[in-house]
Every structure is written in structure tokens, then in C-alpha cells.
N, C-alpha and C positions, 0 to 999 in steps of 0.2 A: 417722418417715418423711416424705420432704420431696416433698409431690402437685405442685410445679409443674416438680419436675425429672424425673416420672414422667410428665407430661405432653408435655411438650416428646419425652422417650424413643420417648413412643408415636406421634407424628406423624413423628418423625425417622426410625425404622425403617423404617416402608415406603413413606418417597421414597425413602430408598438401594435399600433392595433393590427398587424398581419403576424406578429411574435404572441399577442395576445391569442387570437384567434387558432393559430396553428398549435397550442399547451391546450388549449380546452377543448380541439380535435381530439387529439390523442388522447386528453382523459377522459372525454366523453365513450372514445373509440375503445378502448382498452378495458374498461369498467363495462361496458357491454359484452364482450364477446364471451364465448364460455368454451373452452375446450373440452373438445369429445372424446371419449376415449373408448375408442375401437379394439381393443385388444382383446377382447373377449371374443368377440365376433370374426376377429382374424385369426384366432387361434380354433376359434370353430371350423371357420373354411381350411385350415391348415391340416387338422383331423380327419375331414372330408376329402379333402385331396388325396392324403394316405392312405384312406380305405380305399378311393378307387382305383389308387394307383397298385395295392394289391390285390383289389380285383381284377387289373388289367394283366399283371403279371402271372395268375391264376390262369386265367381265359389263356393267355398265350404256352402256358405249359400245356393245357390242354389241347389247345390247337396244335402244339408240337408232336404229340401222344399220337393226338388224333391222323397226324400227318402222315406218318410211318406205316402206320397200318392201311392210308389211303394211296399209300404207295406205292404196297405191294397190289390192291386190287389194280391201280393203276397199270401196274405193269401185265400184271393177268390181263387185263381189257383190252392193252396193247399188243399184247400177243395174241390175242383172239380176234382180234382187228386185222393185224400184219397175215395172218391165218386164213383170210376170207380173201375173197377175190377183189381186187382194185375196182373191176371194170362195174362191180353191186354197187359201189358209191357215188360211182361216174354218173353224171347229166347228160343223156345223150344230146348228138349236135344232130341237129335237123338243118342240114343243108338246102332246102328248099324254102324253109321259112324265112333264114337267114338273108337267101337273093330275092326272095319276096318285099323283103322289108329296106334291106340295104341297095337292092336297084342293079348288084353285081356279084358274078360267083364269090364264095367264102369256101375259104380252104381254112376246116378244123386247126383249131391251136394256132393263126396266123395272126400273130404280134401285129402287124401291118394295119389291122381291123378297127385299132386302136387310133381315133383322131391323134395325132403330134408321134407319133411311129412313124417311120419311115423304114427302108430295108438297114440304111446301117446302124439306128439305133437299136433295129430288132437282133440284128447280128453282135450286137453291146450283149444285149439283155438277156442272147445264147450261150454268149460267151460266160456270162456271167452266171449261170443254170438254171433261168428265169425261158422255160420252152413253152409254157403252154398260158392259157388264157385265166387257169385255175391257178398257177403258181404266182403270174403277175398280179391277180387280183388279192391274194396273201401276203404279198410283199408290200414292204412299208415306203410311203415315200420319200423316204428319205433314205435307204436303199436303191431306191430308182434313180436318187437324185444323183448318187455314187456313183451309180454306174454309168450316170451323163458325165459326171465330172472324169473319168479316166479317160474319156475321151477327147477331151484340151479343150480349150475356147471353142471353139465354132460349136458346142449344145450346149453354151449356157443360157441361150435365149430360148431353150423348150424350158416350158414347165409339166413336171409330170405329176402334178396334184393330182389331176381326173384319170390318170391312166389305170389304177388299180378299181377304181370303181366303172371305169370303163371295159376292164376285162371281165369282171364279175358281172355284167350284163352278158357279156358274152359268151361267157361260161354257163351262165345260165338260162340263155334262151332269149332274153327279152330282148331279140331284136329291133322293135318297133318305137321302144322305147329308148334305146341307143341310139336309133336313127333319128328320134323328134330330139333326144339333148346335144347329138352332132349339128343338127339344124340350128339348134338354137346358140348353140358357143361358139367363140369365136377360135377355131383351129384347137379343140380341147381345153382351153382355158377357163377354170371357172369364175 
């Protein structure tokens, strides 16, 4: 028996038949498939896009229109506002409910009231035009966070996430409820 033409047999077989098999893939593969043709349909969304994309530009002319004219009421409204007395808008402070709840006198507008305040960063946040309980709770934090950061290193470990919704309890009375989430957080942190 002759091993190098038994050889040769055995490597030769299954290139054919995997060269075999791999042509009638692809004819079988290719004779099936059917290409779609979407252009119709993409030319429809294409249409649709345009319309509402001049709807959209539409809508905003008008909203521009409309804008000017709510402008000037705006400014009327502002002057009828700035016209009226501050003190109509104001939430009175009830200093008795306040050391009811809080366990110690409260002095109105006292930045201090605020978990993670202390007197120098209330003195930051004077400096800065942030005086009362109503204007820290309107400030964004990340304003507050500015006005830690002017102060160097030593108040980068306050976080002042809770302090604006901390003053807007304050500002607004609920001191019962600022005294159970002081209890509850850890040195104002949320």
C-alpha cells in the first residue's frame, strides 16, 4: 500500500467536497434572497419630515409674534407688581412656632437655621447678596456651590444640595418639618 498517495487522498477530499459545498452555498444563498426597495417609502418619510418641519418653523414664528406682545404685558405686570407693596407677598415669620419646633430662639432671615451654615459661610452668602431665607431658597445650587468655592479649601467638604430647599421650609413656615429632615440627615446631606 502506497502512504503518500493515501495522504495526499485524505487532504484532497475535503477541499473538494468543502469547495463543493461552499459554490452551492452561495448559489443556493444568492438565488433566494430578493432585494427591497424602500425608496418609496423613504421618500414618503422624507415628505413628512418637510411638512413638519414647516410646521415647526410656523409654530415658532408664531411663538415669536406671540412673544412680543407677551412682553410688553409682561412688563405691565412688572410694574404693577414692583408698584405693590413687598411686605403683600411676604410669608410672615412666626417666631414662636419656629422655637416651638426648632427647641431654640430663631431670628428671621438667619442663614445659620440652615443644617451645614455656620456664621462664616452665612457671612459668604451676605457677601454674596444671598440675606434672607427667601432669596437662598431661589438660588441655584450651584451658585451656593460658588460661593463655597471663593472661600479656598477648607468648604469643599460642605455640600450645599439641601440648603436651598432648606431655606424654603424656612421661609415658609414649616418648621416641624425641617426639624424631622434635620433629625433625619446626616449634617444636611442628602
Amino acid at each position: 500500500m502506497d502512504f503518500e498517495n493515501m495522504n495526499i487522498w485524505c487532504w484532497l477530499i475535503p477541499l473538494l467536497v468543502g469547495a463543493i459545498c461552499g459554490i452551492l452555498g452561495y448559489l443556493i444563498g444568492k438565488g433566494s434572497s430578493t432585494t427591497i426597495d424602500n425608496s418609496a417609502e423613504l421618500n414618503a418619510w422624507k415628505d413628512k419630515n418637510a411638512k413638519l418641519q414647516a410646521d415647526l418653523d410656523a409654530c415658532n414664528g408664531k411663538l415669536k409674534a406671540a412673544g412680543t406682545v407677551a412682553a410688553a404685558g409682561a412688563a405691565t405686570a412688572a410694574a404693577s407688581l414692583a408698584a405693590s407693596s413687598p411686605e403683600e407677598a411676604k410669608i410672615p415669620f412666626d417666631a414662636a412656632a419656629a422655637k416651638a419646633a426648632m427647641g431654640k430662639a430663631i431670628k428671621e432671615d438667619d442663614l445659620k437655621v440652615v443644617e451645614g451654615i455656620g456664621p462664616k459661610i452665612a457671612g459668604m452668602f451676605h457677601d454674596g447678596g444671598i440675606t434672607t431665607w427667601k432669596a437662598l431658597s431661589e438660588t441655584a445650587v450651584a451658585r451656593c456651590q460658588e460661593i463655597l468655592d471663593g472661600g479656598g479649601d477648607r468648604y469643599k467638604v460642605h455640600d450645599p444640595a439641601s440648603w436651598p430647599m432648606q431655606a424654603k421650609m424656612c421661609y415658609e413656615g414649616k418648621w416641624a418639618e425641617l426639624a424631622k429632615w434635620q433629625d433625619e440627615h446626616d449634617h444636611g446631606k442628602l
